[in-house]
N, C-alpha and C positions, 0 to 999 in steps of 0.2 A: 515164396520159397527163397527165392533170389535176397531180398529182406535179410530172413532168418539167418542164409548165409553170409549174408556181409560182401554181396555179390554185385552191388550198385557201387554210381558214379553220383558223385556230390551233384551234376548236375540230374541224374535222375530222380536223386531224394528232391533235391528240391520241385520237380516239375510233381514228383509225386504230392510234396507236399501244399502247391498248390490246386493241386485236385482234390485234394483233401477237403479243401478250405471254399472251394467253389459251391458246395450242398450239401446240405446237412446227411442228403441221400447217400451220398458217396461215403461222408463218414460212420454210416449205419451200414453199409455195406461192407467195406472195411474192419470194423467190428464185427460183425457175423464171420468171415473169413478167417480172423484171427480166431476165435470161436472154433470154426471147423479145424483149423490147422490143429490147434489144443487137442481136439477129441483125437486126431489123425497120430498126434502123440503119445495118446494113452493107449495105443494098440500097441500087443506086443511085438517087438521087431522080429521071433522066427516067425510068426505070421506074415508080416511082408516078405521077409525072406522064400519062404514059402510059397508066395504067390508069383514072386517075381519069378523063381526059378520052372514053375509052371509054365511062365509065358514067353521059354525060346521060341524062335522063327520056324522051328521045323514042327512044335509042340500045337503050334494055336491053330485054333479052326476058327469058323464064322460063331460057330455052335458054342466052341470051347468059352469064349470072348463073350457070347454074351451071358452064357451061364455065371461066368467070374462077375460081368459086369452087375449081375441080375444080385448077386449073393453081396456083393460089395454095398451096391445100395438100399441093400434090406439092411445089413448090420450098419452102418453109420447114424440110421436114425436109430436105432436100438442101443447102439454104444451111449451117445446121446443121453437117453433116457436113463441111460445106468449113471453117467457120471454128474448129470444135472437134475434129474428125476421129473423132466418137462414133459408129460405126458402129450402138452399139445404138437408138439413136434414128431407123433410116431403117424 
């Protein structure tokens, strides 16, 4: 996210980009990420909105938190499957 924002120092690009460059695993990991970032995109923002505004300090329980948690990660691979239609992923 720091990336996206433009939020790094020359030398962290570069220490990133030497991590990059150290396994091909790191750059297939990287790649997936960017991947999930993209899908995290194509959700509508009053839906973040929505959520977040859910999750004041006086609003959230143990309960609350993980039911969000629980629905969060049912739609991500379902979004997934909408915008790349990769069945192996649900």
């Amino acid at each position: 996210m720091r990336f996206q924002a433009d939020e790094v120092s020359p030398a962290e690009k570069q220490t990133f980009e030497q991590w990059l460059n150290e396994d091909a695993l790191h750059l297939a990991a990287w790649k997936r990420a960017e991947e999930v970032m993209q899908t995290f995109s194509m959700t509508p923002s009053m839906v973040g909105r929505h959520t977040l505004s859910t999750l004041s300090p006086a609003s959230i329980t143990k309960n609350r938190a993980l039911r969000l948690l629980g629905i969060a990660s049912t739609m991500m691979p379902l979004l997934n499957f909408l915008v790349r239609g990769d069945v192996s992923e649900i």
